[in-house]
C-alpha positions in Angstrom: -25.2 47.1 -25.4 -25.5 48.5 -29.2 -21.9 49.1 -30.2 -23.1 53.0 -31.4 -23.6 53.7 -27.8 -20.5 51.8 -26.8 -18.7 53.7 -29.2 -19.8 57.4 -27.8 -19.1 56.3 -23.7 -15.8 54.6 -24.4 -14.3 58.1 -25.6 -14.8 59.1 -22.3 -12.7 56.6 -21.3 -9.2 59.0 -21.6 -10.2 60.9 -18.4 -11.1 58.2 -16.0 -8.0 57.4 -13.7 -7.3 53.7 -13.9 -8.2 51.2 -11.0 -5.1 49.7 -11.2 -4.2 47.3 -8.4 -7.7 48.0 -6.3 -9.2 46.3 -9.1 -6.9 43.4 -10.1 -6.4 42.3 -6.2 -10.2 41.5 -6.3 -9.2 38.5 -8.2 -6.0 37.2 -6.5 -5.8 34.8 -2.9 -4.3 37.5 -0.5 -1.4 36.1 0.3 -0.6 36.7 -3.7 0.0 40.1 -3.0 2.6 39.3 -0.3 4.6 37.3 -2.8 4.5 39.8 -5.2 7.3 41.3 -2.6 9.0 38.4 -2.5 9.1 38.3 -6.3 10.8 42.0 -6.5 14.3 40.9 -7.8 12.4 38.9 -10.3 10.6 41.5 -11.5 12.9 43.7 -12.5 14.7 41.3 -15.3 11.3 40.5 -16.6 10.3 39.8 -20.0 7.9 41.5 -21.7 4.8 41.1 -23.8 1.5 43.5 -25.0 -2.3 42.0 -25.1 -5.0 43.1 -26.4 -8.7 43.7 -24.4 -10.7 44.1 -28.3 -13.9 45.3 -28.1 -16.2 45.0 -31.3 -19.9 44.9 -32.8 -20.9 41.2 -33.4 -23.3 40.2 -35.9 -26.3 41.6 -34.3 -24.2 44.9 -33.3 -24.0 44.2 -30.1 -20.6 45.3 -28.2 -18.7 42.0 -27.9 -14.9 41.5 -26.2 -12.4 38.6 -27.8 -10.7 36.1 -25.6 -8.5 32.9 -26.6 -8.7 29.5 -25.6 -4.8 28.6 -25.6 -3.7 25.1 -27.1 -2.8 22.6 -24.7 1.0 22.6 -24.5 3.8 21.7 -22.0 3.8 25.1 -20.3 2.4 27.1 -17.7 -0.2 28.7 -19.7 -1.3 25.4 -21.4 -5.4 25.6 -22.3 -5.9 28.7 -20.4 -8.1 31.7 -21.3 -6.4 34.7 -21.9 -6.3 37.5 -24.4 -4.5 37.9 -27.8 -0.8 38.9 -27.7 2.6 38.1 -27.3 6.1 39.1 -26.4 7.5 42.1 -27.4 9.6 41.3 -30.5 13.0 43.6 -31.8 10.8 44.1 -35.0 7.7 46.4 -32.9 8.3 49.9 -31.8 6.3 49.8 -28.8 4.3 47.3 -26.1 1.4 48.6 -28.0 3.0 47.6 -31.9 3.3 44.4 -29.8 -0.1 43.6 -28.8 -1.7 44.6 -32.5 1.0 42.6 -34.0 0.1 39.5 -31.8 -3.9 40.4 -31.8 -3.1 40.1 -35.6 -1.5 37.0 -36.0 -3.4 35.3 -33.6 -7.1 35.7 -34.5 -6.4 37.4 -38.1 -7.8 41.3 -37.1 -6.4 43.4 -39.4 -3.9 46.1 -37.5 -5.1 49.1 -39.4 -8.4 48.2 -38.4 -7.3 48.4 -34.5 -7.8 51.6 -32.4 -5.6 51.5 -29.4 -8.3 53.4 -26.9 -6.2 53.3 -23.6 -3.0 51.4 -22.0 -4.1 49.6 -19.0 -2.1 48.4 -15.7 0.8 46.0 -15.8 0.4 43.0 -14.3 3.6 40.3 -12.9 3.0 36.6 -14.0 5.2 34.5 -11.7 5.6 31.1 -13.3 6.4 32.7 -17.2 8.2 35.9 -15.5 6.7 38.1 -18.1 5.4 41.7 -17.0 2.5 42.0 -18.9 1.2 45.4 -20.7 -2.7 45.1 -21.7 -4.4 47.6 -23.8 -8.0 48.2 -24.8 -8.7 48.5 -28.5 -11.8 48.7 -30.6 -12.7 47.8 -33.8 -15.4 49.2 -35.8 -15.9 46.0 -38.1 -16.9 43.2 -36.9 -13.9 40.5 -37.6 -13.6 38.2 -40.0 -11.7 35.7 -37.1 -8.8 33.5 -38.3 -7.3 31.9 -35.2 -3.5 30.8 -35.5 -4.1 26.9 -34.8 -0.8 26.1 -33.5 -1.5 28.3 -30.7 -5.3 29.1 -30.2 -7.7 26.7 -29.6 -10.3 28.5 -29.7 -11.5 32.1 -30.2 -14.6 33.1 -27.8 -16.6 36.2 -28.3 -18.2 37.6 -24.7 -21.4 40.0 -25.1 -20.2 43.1 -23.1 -23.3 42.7 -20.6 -22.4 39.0 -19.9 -19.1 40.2 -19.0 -20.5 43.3 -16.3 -22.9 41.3 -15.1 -21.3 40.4 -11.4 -23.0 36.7 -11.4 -20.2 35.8 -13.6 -17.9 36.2 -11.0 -16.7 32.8 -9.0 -14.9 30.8 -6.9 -12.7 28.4 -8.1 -10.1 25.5 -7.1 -6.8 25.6 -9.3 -3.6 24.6 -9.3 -1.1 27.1 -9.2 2.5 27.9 -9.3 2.5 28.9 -5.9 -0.4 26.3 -4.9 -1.0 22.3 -5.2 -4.6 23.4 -4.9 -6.2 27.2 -4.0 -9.2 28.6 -4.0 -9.3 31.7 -6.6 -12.1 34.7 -7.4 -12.7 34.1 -11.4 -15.2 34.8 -14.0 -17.3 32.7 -16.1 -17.7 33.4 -19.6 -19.5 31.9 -22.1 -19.1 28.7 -19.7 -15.1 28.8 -19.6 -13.2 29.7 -16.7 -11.0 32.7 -16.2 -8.6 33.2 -13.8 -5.2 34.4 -12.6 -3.7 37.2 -14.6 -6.3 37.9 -17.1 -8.3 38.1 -14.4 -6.8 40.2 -13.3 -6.8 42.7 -16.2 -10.2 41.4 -16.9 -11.3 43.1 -13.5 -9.8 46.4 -13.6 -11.2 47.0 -17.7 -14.6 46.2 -16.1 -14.2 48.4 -12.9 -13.3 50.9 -15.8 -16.4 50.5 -18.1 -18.4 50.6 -15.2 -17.6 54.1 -14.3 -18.8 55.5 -17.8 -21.2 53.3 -19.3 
């Protein structure tokens, strides 16, 4: 999709009700949801961080959405896909300050060039026990990328059809915290595999797009 058009739908995007949990639970094994009750105690002293779902005109113009390839670390989130962002730090006013801080420091976007469109739903990650606050922001240049290389890996830029298109959508066999080995709904983008919490988020932003483009 030209980014002009994206542009004039996504300021619809204020008065569309949020999916929320319909849409995330579309990419989770059931039995996640029952352990989400289990986790309740948890998540009420959980930490928390602000990401960024940055939509922006490539080269060509064409409406494209940044994800990160995360280093390979000892830690849960070791060479996953995810989205820029970080924990909230005393320094940011908001989850929101937090997510264009991180979206900054991580892939180089400048934060005055960030429009925060709309705040998405929360979503619990178990093994980190971070509540996680997305957000989905736009930016009218198309970025110069500088990815912060003790952290990302790699930065990958998804074409905005690629990413509706439902044939991206698979099955997959991961370990988890909760799982040796399951079987989990994920998408494949631009060949890597996405699952667990982004997702998560990943699902409900394109339930979301769906409805006004």
């Amino acid at each position: 999709m030209n980014f002009d058009d994206f542009l004039k739908s996504i300021s619809k995007i204020e008065n569309i009700p949020l999916p929320a949990e319909a849409s995330q639970f579309k990419m989770v094994p059931t039995f996640r949801q029952e352990l989400l009750k289990e986790q309740e105690r948890a998540i009420k002293s959980a930490k928390k961080a602000g990401v960024m779902a940055l939509f922006f005109p490539n080269k060509k113009k064409i409406t494209t959405l940044v994800l990160i390839l995360r280093k390979t670390y000892n830690g849960v989130h070791s060479a996953q896909v995810g989205f820029p962002g970080g924990k909230l730090e005393d320094s940011d006013k908001s989850l929101q300050d937090a997510a264009v801080r991180e979206t900054f420091e991580e892939i180089g976007v400048p934060m005055q060039d960030i429009k925060v469109v709309k705040p998405l739903t929360q979503v619990y990650i178990p093994p980190s026990n971070f509540y996680v606050y997305p957000f989905i922001g736009i930016s009218e240049k198309t970025p110069i990328f500088i990815k912060q290389d003790d952290e990302v890996e790699a930065i990958i830029e998804v074409e905005l059809q690629h990413f509706l298109d439902d044939k991206q959508v698979i099955t997959k066999t991961v370990s988890a915290s909760y799982s040796a080995e399951v079987e989990v709904p994920a998408f494949k983008l631009n060949n890597y595999v996405v699952w667990g919490a982004t997702a998560m988020m990943l699902s409900e932003i394109k339930d979301l797009l769906k409805q006004m483009l």
